[in-house]
N, C-alpha and C positions, 0 to 999 in steps of 0.2 A: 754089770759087764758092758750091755749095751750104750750106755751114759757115757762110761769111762773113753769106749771106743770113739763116740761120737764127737763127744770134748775132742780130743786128739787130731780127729778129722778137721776139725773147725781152727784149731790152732796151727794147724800145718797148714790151710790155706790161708789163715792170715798174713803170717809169715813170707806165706810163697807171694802174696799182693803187698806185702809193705813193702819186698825188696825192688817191685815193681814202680811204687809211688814215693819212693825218698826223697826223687829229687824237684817234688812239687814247692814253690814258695810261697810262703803265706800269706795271705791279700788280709787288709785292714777292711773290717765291718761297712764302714759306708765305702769304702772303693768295690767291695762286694754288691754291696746295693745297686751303687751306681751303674757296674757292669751288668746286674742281671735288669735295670731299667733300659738300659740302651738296647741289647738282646731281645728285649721283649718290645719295644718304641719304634727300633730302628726304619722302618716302612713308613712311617709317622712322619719320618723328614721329609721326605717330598711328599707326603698324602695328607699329612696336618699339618707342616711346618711353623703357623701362629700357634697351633693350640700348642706342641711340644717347646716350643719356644717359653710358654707362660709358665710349662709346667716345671723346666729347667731352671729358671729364674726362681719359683718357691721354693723347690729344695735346695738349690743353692742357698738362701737364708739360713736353711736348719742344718747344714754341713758344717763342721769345726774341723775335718782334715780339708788344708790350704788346696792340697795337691786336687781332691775328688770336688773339691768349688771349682777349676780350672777347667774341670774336665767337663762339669754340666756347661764352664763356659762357649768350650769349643764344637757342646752340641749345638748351643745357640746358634753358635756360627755356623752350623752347616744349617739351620737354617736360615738365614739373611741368606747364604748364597743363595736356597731354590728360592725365595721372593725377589732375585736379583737385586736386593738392597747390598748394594756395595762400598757402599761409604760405613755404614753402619758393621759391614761385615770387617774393613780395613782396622777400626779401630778396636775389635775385640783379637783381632791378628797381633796391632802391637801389645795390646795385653798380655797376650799370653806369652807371645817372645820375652816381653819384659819379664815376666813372672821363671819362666823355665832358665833366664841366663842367672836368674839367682840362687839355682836350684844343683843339687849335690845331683852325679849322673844315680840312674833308676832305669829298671825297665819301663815302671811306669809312666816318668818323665818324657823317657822316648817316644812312648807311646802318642802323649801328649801331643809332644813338636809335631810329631809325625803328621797327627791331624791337621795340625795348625799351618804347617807349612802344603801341605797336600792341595785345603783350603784357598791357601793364597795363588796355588799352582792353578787354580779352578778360575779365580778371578785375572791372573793375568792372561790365561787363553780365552777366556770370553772377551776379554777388553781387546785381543790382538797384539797381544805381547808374549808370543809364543816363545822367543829365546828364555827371559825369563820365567816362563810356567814350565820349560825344559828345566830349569835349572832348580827351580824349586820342588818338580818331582824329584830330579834326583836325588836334592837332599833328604826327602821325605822319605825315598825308598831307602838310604843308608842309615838313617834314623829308626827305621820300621826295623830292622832288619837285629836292632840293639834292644828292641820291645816283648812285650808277650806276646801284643796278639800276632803272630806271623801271616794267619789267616785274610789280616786285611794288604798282604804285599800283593797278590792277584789285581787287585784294584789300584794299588798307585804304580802298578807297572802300564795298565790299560792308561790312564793319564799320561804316562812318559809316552808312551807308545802313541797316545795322538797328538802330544806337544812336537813328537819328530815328524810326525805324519806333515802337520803344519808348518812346518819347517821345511817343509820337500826332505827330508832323508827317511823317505818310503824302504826302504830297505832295514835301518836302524830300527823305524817305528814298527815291520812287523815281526822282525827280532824280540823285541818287546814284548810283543802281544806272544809270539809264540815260548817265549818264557816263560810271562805266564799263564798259557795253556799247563805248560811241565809243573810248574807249580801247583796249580789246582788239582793236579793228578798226584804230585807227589803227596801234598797236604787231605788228601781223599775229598774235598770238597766238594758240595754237592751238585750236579750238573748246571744250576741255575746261575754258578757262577762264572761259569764258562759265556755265559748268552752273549756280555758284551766285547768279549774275543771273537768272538766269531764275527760280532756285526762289523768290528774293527779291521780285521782281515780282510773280509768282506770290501771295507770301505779302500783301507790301500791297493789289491786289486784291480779295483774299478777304475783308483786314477795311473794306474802302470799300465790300463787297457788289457788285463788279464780277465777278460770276462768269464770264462771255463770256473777257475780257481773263484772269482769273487761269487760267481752264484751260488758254487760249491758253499761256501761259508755263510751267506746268506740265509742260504735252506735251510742249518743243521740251526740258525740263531732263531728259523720259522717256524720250526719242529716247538719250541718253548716257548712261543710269543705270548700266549696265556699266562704264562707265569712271570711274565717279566713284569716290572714296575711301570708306571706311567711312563716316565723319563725314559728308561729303557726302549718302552716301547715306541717312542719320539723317534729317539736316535736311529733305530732300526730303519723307522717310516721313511726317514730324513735319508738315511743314507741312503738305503736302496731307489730310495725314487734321486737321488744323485748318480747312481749309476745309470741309472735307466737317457738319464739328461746327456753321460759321457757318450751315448752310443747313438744318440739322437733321434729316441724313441720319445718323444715329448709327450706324448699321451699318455704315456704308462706312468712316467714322470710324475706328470699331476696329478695321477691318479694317490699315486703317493704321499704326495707333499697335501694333496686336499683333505686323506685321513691326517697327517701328521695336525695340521690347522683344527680338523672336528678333537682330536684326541686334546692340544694343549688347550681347546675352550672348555671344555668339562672339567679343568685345574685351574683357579683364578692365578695362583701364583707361577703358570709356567707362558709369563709374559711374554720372554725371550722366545723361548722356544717356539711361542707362537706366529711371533713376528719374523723371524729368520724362514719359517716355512714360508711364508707371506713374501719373501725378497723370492725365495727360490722359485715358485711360483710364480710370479711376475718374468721374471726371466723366459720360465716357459713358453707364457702368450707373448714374448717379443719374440722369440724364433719364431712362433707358430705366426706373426703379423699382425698377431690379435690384440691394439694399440690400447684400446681402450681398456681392456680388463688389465691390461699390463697396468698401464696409469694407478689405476682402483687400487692396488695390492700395493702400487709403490707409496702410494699416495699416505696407507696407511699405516704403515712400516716406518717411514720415512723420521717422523716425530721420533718414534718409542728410540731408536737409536740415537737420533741428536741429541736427543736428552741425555744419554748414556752415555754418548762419545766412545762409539765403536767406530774406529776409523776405518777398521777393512770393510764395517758394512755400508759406511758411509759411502767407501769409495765404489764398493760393488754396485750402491745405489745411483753414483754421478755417473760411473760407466751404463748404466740400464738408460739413464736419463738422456743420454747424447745419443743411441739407438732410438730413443721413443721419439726424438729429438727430427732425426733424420725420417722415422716413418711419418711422421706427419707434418713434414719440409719443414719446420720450424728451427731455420740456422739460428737464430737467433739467442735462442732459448740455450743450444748446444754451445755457442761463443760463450755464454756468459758462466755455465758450468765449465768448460776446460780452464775460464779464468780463475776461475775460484777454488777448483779440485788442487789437491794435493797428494802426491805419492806417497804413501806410507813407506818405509826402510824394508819392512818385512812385509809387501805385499807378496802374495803369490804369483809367482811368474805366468800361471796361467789365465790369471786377472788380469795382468799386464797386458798378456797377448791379445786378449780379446778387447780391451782399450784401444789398444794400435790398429787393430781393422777397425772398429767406430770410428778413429779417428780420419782412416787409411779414406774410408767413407765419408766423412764432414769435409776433408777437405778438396776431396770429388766436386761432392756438391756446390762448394764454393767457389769453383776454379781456381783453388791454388794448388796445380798439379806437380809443383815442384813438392809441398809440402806434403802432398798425398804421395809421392812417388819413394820420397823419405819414409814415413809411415809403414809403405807397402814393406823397403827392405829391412824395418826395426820389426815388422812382425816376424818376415819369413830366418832370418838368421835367429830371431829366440825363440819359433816355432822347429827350427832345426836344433838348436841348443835344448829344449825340450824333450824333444823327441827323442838325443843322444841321450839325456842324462835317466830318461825313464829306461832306454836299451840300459845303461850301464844302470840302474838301480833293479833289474830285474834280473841283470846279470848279478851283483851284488845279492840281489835276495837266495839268488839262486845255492851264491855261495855260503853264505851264512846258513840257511836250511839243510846245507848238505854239511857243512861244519858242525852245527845245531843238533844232526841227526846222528854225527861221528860221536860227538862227546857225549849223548845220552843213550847210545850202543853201549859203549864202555862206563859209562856210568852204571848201563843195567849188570853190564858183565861182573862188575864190581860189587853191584848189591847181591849178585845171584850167588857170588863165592862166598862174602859175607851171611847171606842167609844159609848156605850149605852150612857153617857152620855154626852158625846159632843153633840151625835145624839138628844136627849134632848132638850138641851141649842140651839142649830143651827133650832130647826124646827119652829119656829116663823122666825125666822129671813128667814128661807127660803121663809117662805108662804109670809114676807116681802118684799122680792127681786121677786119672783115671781109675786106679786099682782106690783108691781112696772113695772117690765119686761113686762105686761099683757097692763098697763095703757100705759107703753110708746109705746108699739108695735101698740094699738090702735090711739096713737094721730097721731104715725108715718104716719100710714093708711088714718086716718080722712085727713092728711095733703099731701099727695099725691095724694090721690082722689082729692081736692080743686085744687090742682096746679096742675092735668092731665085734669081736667074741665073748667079751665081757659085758659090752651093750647090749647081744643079743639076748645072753643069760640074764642079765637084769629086767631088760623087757619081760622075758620070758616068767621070772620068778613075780613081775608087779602084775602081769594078763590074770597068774596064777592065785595071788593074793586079790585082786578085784572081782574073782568068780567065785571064791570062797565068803568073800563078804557079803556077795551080793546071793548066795544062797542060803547063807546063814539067814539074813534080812529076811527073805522069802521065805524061809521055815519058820522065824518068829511072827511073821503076816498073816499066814492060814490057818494058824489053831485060833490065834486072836481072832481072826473075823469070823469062825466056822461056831466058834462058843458064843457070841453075840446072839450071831442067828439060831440055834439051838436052842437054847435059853429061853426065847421069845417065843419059837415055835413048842417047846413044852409048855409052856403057861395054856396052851389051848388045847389040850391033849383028848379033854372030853368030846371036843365038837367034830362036825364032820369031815373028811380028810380030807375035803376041798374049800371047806371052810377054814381048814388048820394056816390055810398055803402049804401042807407039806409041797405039792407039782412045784411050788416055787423055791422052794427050800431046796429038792433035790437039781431044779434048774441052779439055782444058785450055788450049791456045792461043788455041782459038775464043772461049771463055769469058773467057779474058784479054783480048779484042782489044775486046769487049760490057763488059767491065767499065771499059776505059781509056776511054771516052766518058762514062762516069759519074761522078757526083761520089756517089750513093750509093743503094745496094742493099737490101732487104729480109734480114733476119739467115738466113730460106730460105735463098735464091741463095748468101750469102758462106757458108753451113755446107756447100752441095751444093758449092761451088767448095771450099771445104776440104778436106773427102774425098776427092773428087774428088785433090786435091793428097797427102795425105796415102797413099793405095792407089798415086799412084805411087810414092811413096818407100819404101812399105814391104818391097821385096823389097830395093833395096839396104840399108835398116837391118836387117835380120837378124831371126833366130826371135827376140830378147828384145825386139823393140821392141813395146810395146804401148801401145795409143792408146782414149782414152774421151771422147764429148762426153756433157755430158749437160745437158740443157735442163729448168727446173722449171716447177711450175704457177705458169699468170699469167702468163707468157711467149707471145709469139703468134708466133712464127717468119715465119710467111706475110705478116704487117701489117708488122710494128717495124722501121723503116730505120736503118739505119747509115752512116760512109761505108766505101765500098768499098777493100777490101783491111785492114781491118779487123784483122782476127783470122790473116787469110794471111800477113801480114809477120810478127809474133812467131812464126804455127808455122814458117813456114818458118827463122828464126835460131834456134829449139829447136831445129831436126833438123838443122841444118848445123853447126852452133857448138857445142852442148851436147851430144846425145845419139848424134853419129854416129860419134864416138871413144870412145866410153864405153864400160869395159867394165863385164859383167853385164848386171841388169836395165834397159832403156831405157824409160820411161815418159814419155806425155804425155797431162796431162787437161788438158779444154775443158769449164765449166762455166757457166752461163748462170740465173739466177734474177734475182727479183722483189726488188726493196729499195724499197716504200713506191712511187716515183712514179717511180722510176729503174728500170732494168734494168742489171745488174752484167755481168761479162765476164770470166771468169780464163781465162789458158794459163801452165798450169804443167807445169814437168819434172825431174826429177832429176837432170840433169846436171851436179851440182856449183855451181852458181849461176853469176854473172857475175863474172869475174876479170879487171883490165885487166893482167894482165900475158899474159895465157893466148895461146899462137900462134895459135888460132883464134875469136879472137874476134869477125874481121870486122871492115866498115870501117864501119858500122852506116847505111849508106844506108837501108835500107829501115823502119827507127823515124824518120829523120829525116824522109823522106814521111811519116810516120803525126802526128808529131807535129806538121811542120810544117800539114797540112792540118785539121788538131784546132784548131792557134791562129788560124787564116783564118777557119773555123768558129766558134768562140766569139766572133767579135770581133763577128756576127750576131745571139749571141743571149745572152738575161740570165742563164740556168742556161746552162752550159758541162760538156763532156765533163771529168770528171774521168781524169786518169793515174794510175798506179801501175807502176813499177817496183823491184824489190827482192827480196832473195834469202831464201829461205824453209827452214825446218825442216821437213820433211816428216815423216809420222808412225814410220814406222821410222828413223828417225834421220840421215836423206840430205837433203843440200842441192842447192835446186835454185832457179831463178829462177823468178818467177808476173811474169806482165805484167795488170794490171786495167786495165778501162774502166769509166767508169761513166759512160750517159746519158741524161739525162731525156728521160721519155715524149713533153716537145712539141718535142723539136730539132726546129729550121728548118735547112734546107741549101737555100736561097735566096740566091745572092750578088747 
């Protein structure tokens, strides 16, 4: 009944979850792999970029689907971007274009471009070709949008969103960024991937002179800084000590830009980023007049970008150059940069600006006052122009956030009706799965209970069977050893009654009768009941019997239990079986030491050893008690009594049998 119910339970919630996952599509084996390698790699692109780089490259060899080789390709390529190898990165770009315009549409496909083009949007905003990188997130976000992973659209929105930043359409870019903020909330994403929105917000802000709002944003990206990535936490250091530059707190500035420099030298491959802090920087010590350190930063910056052919940083450098120019009266040096500087198309107007005052200033210094006087009114009308278009972009942002904030009102309103009704439709089926969850938790119960109640009966009925045997055992122990001793003691019945031992017999008896209630003894008691046993025997074994115990250090006699009858059963078949037809010397030792966590046990004698043909060999009752209450015993506990039986060379050249025990210090004798 129980079973049948349970089945039932189990197929009603399968049911209830397959109609839930029908519309999963199925991923091929290595596209499988490859995503759960990325998932588990992906931190590795900027923290190991070589080593995942190498690793992408193997398996690509052992891949046979075209499409999941493409894809370790375009991990490649995210790494060459963090090594800023760009050339190298351009041409696994056209690779892959190549490869996907020959390719049937796919989500997976999409996915691909998506990267590939995102990629290329990375390297035309580092080079300075921000219309371009606008243009290639775009495609990449309407590409993404055709894919699986949806989860990576938060990230090529933050790329759109600083290609408009660059751009000056600061209003555009943090429409952007606060998309996808909506998205990381819509997509339940985890907070970490909000950090570089925030820094982002942050950074537009700063240049609209919203400083309220940009610290606002700043803080909640400082709340995570621990969790952010290297890079991440570059961009943060970079931005905010940018802010700090807009308000012309220069010291706080550097303080920024000098972590951003310690953070990009502990990554060899965050060249750029190291060097761009390095211009930023420099900038600082020229407002501050501090010529010299300026020099030093520019000095060393200067290279890593000519080589690159970053022309905004080029020109950001010839503009620092004609400042350092002027602070330390060197016209000359300033002539021959304004001849050779060239205006990029998409410089930033507020690069500009600050060109036209150096310049506004060179040619002060030179006295050509007509051409400084020119200067002065190209800064102040784009310093006006500036200023209007940051008013109308914060007017603009203003609007957008308040549109932004309209349509995802009503978006909420729209999900809240749609959930009323889902919530609707679902609440049967809840109280369904519930009453189901309820039944099955109960049979679970009913069924545990039964089989903990049957364990305990079982227990119960084996404690009950282990006491029964083990007193059977001890009722076949005491008549056997008590007719031994009898036996021996009538053989002397004429002589006097302390010559007989009876005092030792009736000790003996007593002590047998205390022993057979016991399941086990202190190694004391079983050595005084030994003796005890052994002094009566020794008149009938004669002048050559001679007997030795000896007990070593570490040993505690008074503490250390054993089970009882122990060491009585082998002496007593030494002195019946082996050594009491013996002729000569009759010996038996009893040795007792310390082995590590064990305590050892021999009784050994010279009697020739054990012979199964011998007439006196016995019928071996009394090992069979010993042994069978040893296996009763161990079935209690995890170290068990170790046995030994076996026949021995003695050191003058006599065989005799040794019986060892050996038992760890924590036996339990609990049945």
């Amino acid at each position: 009944m129980l079973r049948l119910l349970y089945l039932c339970i189990v197929c009603c919630l399968l049911a209830f979850s397959a109609c839930h996952n029908q519309t999963a599509q199925p991923v091929s084996p290595e596209m499988a792999t490859y995503e759960t390698f990325f998932a588990t790699h992906a931190d590795s692109i900027s923290l190991a970029p070589r080593w995942l780089r190498d690793e992408a490259r193997q398996r690509m060899e052992t891949t046979e689907d075209s499409l999941v080789r493409y894809c370790y390709l375009g991990m490649t390529l995210k790494t060459y971007l963090m090594t800023a190898q760009y050339d190298s990165a351009w041409i696994l770009i056209r690779q892959i274009e190549d490869f996907v315009s020959r390719q049937s549409s796919s989500p997976q496909r999409a996915d691909l471009y998506s990267d590939c083009l995102n990629m290329a949007g990375n390297i035309y905003a580092r080079t300075g070709y921000s219309d371009s990188a606008r243009q290639a997130f775009q495609q990449a976000y309407e590409q993404r949008m055709q894919g699986n992973h949806k989860e990576s659209i938060p990230d090529i929105l933050i790329n759109l969103a600083d290609a408009c930043y660059r751009l000056g359409h600061l209003d555009t870019g943090a429409a952007w960024y606060r998309r996808a903020l909506f998205l990381c909330d819509s997509l339940h994403l985890p907070s970490v991937h909000k950090i570089p929105i925030h820094y982002g917000l942050g950074q537009v802000y700063a240049t609209l002179r919203d400083f309220e709002q940009c610290d606002y944003y700043f803080n909640l990206a400082a709340h995570d800084y621990t969790r952010m990535l290297p890079y991440e936490k570059y961009i943060y250091l970079n931005n905010r000590g940018t802010s700090y530059y807009y308000r012309g707190d220069y010291q706080q500035a550097m303080e920024y830009f000098r972590q951003s420099i310690e953070l990009a030298r502990q990554y060899p491959d965050m060249l750029f980023e190291q060097n761009l802090a390095k211009l930023n920087l420099s900038d600082c010590y020229l407002q501050r007049k501090e010529a010299d350190s300026a020099a030093h930063y520019m000095a060393e910056c200067r290279i890593f970008f000519e080589k690159l052919g970053v022309t905004t940083a080029i020109y950001y450098l010839d503009t620092q150059t004609i400042e350092l120019s002027l602070l330390k009266k060197d016209l000359s040096r300033a002539r021959n940069v304004l001849q050779q500087s060239v205006t990029p198309p998409e410089m930033d107007p507020e690069m500009v600006y600050i060109r036209y005052n150096y310049l506004q200033k060179y040619y002060e210094e030179a006295g050509d006052y007509r051409k400084a006087y020119d200067y002065l009114e190209r800064s102040k009308r784009l310093d006006d122009s500036i200023r209007n278009e940051r008013v109308s972009m914060r007017a603009a942002d203003l609007a957008l956030r308040y549109q932004q904030d309209s349509t995802l009102q009503a978006h909420r309103i729209m999900i809240r009706e749609a959930e009323n009704q889902v919530l609707q439709l679902r609440q049967t089926q809840l109280i369904v799965v519930v009453g189901a969850v309820l039944v099955l938790l109960l049979a679970v119960f009913i069924y545990l209970y039964s089989k903990k109640k049957r364990a305990l009966l079982q227990e119960e009925n084996r404690r009950t069977i282990s006491s029964l045997r083990l007193e059977n055992i001890r009722n076949r122990l005491s008549p056997h050893f008590i007719f031994n001793v009898l036996n021996h003691a009538m053989t002397n019945r004429n002589q006097d009654v302390a010559e007989t031992g009876l005092p030792l017999l009736i000790k003996l008896m007593r002590r047998n009768l205390e022993l057979a209630e016991q399941l086990c003894v202190t190694l004391e008691e079983e050595l005084d009941f030994v003796k005890t046993y052994i002094q009566l025997e020794t008149r009938s074994m004669g002048e050559h019997f001679h007997w030795t115990i000896t007990v070593g250090e570490g040993v505690h006699p008074e503490s250390f239990l054993i089970p009882s009858m122990l060491i009585q059963i082998p002496v007593e078949n030494a002195l019946k079986h082996a050594l009491r037809e013996k002729e000569g010397e009759r010996n038996l030792w009893i040795s007792i030491c310390r082995e590590g966590e064990r305590c050892r046990i021999e009784i050994t004698d010279n009697g020739g050893g054990y012979r199964s043909n011998s007439h006196n060999r016995g019928t071996g009752t009394g090992m069979k008690v010993v042994m069978q209450t040893i296996q009763i015993l161990n079935s209690r506990n995890k170290e068990g009594i170790d046995v030994e039986v076996h026949n021995a060379t003695l050191p003058q050249g006599e065989i005799g049998c040794r019986v060892a025990f050996s038992i760890p210090s924590a036996y339990r004798y609990e049945i």
